[in-house]
ROGU-187155 format. One record per residue (C-alpha): residue number from 1; x, z, y. Coordinates in pm, 1 decimal. Layout:
BEGIN
   vexro         xx         zz         yy
     NUM          X          Z          Y
...
END
This chain:
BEGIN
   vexro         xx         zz         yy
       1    -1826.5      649.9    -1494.9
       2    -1667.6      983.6    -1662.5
       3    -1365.1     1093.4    -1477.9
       4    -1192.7     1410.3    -1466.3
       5    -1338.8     1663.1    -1198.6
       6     -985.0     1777.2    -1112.1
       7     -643.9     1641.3    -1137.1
       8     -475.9     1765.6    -1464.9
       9     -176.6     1844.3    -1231.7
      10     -134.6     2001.8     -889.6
      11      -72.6     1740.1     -639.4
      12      182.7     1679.9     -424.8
      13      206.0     1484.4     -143.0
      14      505.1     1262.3     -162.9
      15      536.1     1263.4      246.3
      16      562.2     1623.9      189.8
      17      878.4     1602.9      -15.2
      18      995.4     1326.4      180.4
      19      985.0     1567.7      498.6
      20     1138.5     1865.4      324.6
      21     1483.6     1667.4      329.2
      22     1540.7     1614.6      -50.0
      23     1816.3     1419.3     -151.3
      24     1694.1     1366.4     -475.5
      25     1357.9     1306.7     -588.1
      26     1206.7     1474.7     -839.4
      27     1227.8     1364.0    -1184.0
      28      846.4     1235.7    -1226.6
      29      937.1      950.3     -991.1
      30     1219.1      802.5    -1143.6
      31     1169.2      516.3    -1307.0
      32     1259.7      318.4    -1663.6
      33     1578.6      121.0    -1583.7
      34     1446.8     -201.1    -1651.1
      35     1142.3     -122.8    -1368.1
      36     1351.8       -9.6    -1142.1
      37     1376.8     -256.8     -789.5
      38     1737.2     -410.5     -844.2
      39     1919.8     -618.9     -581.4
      40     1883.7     -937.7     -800.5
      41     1542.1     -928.8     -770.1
      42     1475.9    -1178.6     -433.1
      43     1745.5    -1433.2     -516.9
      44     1569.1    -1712.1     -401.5
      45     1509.5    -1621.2      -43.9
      46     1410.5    -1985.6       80.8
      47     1082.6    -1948.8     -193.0
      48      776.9    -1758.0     -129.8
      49      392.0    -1755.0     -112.9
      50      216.7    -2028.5       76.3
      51       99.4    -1988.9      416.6
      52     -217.9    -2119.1      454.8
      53     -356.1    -2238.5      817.3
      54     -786.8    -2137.9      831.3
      55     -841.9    -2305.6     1152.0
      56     -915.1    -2646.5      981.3
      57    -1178.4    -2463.6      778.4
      58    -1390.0    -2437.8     1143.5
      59    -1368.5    -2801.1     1227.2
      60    -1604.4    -3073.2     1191.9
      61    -1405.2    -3266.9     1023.6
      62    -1470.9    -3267.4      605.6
      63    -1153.7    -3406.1      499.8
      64     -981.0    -3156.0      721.2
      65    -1172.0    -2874.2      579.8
      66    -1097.6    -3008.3      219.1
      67     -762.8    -3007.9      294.3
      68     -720.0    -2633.2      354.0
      69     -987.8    -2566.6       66.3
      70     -686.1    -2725.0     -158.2
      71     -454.1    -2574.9      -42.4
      72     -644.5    -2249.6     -160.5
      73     -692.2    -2383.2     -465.8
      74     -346.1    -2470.9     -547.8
      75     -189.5    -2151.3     -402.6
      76     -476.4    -1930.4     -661.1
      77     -371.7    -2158.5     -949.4
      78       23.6    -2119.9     -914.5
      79       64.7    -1859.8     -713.9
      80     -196.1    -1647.6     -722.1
      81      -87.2    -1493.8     -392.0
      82      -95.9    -1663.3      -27.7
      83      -77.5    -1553.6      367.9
      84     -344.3    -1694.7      598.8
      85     -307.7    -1731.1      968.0
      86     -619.2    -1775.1     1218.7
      87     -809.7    -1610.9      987.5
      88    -1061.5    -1538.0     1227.3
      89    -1040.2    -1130.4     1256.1
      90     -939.3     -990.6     1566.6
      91     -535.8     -940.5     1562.6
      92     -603.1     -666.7     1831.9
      93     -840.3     -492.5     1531.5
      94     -595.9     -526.1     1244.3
      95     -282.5     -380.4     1467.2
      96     -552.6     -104.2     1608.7
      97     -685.7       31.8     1264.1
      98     -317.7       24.1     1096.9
      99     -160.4      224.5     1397.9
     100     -525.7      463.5     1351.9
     101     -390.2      490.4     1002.7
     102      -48.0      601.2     1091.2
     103     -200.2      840.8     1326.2
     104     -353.6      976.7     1064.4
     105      -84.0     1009.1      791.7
     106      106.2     1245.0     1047.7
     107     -150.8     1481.2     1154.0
     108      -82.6     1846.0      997.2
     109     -136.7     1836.2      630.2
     110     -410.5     2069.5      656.1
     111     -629.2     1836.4      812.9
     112     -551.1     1575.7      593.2
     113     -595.6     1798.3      303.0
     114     -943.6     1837.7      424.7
     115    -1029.2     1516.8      249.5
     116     -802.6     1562.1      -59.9
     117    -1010.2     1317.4     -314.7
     118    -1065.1     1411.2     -731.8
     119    -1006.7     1168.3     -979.4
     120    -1381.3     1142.2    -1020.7
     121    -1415.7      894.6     -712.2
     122    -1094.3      878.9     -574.5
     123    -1248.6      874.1     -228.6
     124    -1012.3     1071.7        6.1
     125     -698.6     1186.5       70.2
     126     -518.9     1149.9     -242.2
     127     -141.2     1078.4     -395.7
     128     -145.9      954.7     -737.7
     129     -317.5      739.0     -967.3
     130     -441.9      790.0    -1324.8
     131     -532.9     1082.5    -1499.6
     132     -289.3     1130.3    -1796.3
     133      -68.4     1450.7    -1787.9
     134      233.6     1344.5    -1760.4
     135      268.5     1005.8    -1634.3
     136      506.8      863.8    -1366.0
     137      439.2      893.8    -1063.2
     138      467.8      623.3     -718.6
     139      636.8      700.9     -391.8
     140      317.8      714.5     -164.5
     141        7.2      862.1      -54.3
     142     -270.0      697.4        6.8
     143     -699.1      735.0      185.1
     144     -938.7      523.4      -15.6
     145    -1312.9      512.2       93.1
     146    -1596.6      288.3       19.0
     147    -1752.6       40.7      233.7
     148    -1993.6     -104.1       36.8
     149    -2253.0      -83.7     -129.2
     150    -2436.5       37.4      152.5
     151    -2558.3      299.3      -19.0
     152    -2247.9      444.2     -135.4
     153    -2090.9      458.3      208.0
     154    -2053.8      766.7      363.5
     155    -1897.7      791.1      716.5
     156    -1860.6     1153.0      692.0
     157    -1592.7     1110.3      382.0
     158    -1394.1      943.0      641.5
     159    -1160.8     1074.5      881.9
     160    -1278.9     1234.1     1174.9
     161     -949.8     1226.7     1344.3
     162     -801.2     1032.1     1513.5
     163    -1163.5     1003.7     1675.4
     164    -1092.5      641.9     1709.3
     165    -1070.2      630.3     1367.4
     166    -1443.9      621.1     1209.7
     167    -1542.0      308.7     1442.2
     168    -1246.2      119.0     1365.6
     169    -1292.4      148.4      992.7
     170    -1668.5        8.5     1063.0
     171    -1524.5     -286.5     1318.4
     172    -1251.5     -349.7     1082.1
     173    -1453.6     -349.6      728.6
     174    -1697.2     -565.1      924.1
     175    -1486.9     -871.7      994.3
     176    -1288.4     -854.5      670.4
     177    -1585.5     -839.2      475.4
     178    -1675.5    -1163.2      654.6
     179    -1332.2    -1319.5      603.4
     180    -1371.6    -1221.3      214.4
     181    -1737.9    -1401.1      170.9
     182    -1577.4    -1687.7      310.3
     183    -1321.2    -1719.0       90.3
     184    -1531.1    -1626.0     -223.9
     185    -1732.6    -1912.6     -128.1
     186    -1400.3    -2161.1     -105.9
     187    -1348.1    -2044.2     -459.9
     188    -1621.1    -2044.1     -562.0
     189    -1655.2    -2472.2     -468.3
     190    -1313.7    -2515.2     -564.1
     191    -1378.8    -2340.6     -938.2
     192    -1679.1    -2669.3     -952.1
     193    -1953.2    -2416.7     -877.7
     194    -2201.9    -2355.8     -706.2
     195    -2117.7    -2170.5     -309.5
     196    -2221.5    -1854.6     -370.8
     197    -2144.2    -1837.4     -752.7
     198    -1874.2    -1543.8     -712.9
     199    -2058.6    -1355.0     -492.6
     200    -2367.5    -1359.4     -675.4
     201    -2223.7    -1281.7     -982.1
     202    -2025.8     -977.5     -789.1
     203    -2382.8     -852.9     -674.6
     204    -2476.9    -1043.4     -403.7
     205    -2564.8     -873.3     -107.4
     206    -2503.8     -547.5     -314.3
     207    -2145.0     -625.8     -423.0
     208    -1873.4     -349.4     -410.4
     209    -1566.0     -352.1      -91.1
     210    -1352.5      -46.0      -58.7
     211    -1034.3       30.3      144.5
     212     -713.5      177.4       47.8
     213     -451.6      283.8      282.6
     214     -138.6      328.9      190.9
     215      148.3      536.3      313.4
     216      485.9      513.5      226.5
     217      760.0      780.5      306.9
     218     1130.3      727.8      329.8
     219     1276.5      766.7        8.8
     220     1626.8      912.3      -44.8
     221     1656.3      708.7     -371.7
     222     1507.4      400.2     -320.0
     223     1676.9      264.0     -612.4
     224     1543.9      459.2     -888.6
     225     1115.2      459.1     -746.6
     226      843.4      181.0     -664.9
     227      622.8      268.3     -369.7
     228      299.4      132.6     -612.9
     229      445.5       22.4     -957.8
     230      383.0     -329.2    -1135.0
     231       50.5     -401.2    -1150.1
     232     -270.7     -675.1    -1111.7
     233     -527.4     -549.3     -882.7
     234     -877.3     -512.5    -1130.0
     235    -1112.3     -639.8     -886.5
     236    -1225.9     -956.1     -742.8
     237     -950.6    -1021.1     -426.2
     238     -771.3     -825.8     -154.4
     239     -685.8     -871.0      129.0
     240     -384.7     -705.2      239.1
     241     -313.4     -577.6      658.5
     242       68.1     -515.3      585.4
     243      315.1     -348.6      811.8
     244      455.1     -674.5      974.2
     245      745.9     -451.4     1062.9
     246      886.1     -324.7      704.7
     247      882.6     -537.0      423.4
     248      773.8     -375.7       71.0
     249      525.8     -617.7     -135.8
     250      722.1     -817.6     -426.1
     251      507.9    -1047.5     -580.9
     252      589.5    -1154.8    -1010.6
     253      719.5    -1517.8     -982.5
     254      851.6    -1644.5    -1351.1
     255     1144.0    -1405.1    -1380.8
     256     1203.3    -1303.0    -1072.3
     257      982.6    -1039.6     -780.0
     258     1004.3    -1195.3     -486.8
     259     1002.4    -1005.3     -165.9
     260      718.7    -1136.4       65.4
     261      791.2    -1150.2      417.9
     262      481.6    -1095.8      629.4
     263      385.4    -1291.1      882.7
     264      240.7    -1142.8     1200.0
     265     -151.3    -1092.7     1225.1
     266     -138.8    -1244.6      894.4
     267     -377.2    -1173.4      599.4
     268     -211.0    -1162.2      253.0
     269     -515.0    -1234.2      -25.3
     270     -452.3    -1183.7     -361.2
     271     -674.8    -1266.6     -720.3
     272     -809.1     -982.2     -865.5
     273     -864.0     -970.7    -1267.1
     274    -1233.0    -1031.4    -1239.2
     275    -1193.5    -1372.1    -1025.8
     276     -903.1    -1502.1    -1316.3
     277    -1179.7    -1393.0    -1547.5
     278    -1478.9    -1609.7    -1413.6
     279    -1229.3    -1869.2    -1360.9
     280    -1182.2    -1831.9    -1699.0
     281     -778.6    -1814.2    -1677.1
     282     -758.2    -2123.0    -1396.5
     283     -707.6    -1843.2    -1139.8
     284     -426.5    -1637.9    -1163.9
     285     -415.3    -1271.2    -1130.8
     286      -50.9    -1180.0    -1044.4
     287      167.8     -839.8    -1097.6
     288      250.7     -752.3     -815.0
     289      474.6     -410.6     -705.3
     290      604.6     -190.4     -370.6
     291      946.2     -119.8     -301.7
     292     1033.7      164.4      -67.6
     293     1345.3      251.1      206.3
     294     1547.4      507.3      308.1
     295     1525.3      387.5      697.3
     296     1188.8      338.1      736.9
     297      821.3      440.1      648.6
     298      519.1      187.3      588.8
     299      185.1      195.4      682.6
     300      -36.2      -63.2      468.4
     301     -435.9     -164.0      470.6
     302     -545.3     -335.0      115.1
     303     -952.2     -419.7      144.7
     304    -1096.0     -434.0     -200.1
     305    -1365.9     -707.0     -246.1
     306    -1529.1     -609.1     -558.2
     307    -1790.7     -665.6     -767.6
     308    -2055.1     -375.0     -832.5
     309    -1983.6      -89.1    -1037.7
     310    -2244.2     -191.0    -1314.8
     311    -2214.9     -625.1    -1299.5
     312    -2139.1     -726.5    -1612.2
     313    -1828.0     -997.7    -1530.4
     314    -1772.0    -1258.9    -1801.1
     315    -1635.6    -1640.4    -1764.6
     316    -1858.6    -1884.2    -1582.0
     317    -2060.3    -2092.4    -1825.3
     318    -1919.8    -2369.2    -1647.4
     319    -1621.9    -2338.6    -1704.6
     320    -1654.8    -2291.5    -2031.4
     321    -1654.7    -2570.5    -2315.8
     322    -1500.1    -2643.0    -2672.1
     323    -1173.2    -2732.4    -2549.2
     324    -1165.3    -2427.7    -2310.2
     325    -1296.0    -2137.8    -2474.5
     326    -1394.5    -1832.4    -2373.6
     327    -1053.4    -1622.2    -2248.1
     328    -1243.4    -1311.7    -2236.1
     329    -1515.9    -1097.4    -2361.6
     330    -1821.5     -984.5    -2122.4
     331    -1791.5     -649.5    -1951.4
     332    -1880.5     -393.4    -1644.2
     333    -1678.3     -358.9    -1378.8
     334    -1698.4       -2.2    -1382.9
     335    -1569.0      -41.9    -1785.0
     336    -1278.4     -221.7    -1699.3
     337    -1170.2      -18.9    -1440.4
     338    -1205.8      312.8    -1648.3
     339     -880.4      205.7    -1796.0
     340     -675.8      119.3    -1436.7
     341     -811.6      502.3    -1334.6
     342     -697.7      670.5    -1648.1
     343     -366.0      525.2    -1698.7
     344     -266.8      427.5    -1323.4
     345      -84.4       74.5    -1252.3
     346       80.7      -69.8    -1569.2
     347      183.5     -416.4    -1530.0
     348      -97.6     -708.7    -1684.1
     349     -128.0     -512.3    -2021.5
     350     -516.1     -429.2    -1961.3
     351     -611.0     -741.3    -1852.4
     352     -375.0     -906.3    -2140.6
     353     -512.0     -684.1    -2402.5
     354     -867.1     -804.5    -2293.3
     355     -836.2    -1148.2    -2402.3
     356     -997.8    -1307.5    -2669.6
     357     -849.6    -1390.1    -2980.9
     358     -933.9    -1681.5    -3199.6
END
């Protein structure tokens, strides 16, 4: 892929500023009116994304497994968001590796800045996304690393401190990775195909995962920034380790963002592009957003499963027919996500503009 070397900017950190005491941010993270968070936007408290219960996916019982496997399916085509509890990934894990994380955001910044990440990987320690000059800027910072493919991970790209840290990420990657096949697989049957259909066609055993953390500073204007701004995530599906104690995530529902509460040692998955587009449009990929606080900072673990940089992703043949076209044209990963890299978070317009046209 050909990225920029260097950032066309210096970068700040935004927990930098957010330490300094400003009572006003800077210009470059104010946003348009009309994205701005607005009290409005949760008015419909009593609604949000389903809660699906996994356990019934371990039993011997078909019909009991089925059940749960539609409940997926329902939540991906409506919702395109959902939480799942007994998941099967060590709570003790998830709490360990997002309080490693926090450790980590408030060590001196010179250590941090010891992985400061170019926009030619975007692995490291790192504060904005996209490489135009002169784009609007999020409320956060953020560590992104790869986990796989194995040949891409390097352990010595992530931190060293706290020393806890390296083993966790390898514990922690391990098990989500295995939560992720195992829904790609429930997709997969629910979609009408084959079991391993999604993750063959994401690589197979050579398919991408990667990890962002997120960090989100107290804000002294809340009202005017997004901690991430509007966007559909370009891969395949995340799965999101939020902080159970400070809510942030609004998911797009109709004309409304809805404010998800999360549940503890709960998952939240979400449909990336590439699943809606070998679903051909049945699965939904859904904007999604992060509003900040003044009270409190937010520590946040989004796993990234993915397909491989150079897997051409197109709609499954089977799903596929007179009366349901083609919604989209074949292309890379790596292609599509060129443009989410250049231009940064921007609502469903990329994955919009990629549809077919009759």
């Amino acid at each position: 892929m050909n990225f920029l070397q260097k950032w066309p900017e210096p970068v700040v950190p935004v927990q930098h500023l957010s330490d300094s005491g400003i009572r006003v941010i800077p210009g470059r993270y104010v946003k348009k009116p009309s994205e701005r968070p607005s009290s409005v936007d949760s008015a419909e408290p009593d609604i949000n994304i389903p809660v699906i219960d996994l356990q019934e996916l371990y039993s011997d019982d078909h019909l009991l497994r089925r059940r749960t496997a539609s409940l997926i399916d329902s939540a991906c085509r409506e919702w395109g968001f959902f939480q799942v509890v007994n998941h099967g990934v060590s709570h003790e894990l998830m709490a360990r590796t997002r309080e490693a994380w926090r450790e980590f955001f408030h060590l001196p910044m010179a250590e941090k800045k010891k992985y400061a990440n170019s926009p030619s990987t975007y692995e490291g320690y790192g504060s904005r996304l996209g490489v135009e000059k002169g784009i609007s800027l999020d409320w956060n910072d953020y560590f992104f690393l790869h986990y796989l493919p194995v040949a891409i991970r390097d352990r010595n790209k992530w931190p060293a401190l706290p020393v806890s840290c390296r083993e966790l990420i390898e514990k922690y990657s391990e098990e989500v990775v295995n939560l992720g096949e195992k829904l790609m697989k429930i997709l997969s049957v629910n979609l009408g195909l084959r079991e391993n259909y999604l993750s063959e066609a994401f690589g197979g055993d050579d398919n991408g995962a990667c990890l962002r953390v997120n960090y989100y500073p107290k804000c002294p204007q809340p009202d005017l920034t997004l901690g991430i701004s509007s966007h559909s995530d370009p891969g395949g599906m995340t799965l999101l380790n939020p902080d159970e104690n400070v809510s942030g995530l609004q998911v797009r529902h109709g004309a409304i963002w809805l404010t998800v509460n999360p549940l503890p040692n709960a998952f939240i998955i979400n449909i990336g592009n590439k699943v809606a587009v070998v679903s051909n449009g049945k699965y939904k990929s859904v904007e999604h957003r992060v509003i900040v606080n003044s009270e409190k900072e937010r520590v946040s673990l989004a796993f990234f499963y993915n397909p491989r940089g150079e897997m051409p992703i197109k709609p499954a043949e089977e799903l596929v027919s007179e009366e349901h076209p083609a919604l989209y044209p074949c292309m890379t990963f790596d292609e599509y996500r060129l443009y989410f890299r250049t231009r940064g978070p921007s609502g469903k317009i990329q994955v919009e503009s990629l549809k077919s046209h009759p």
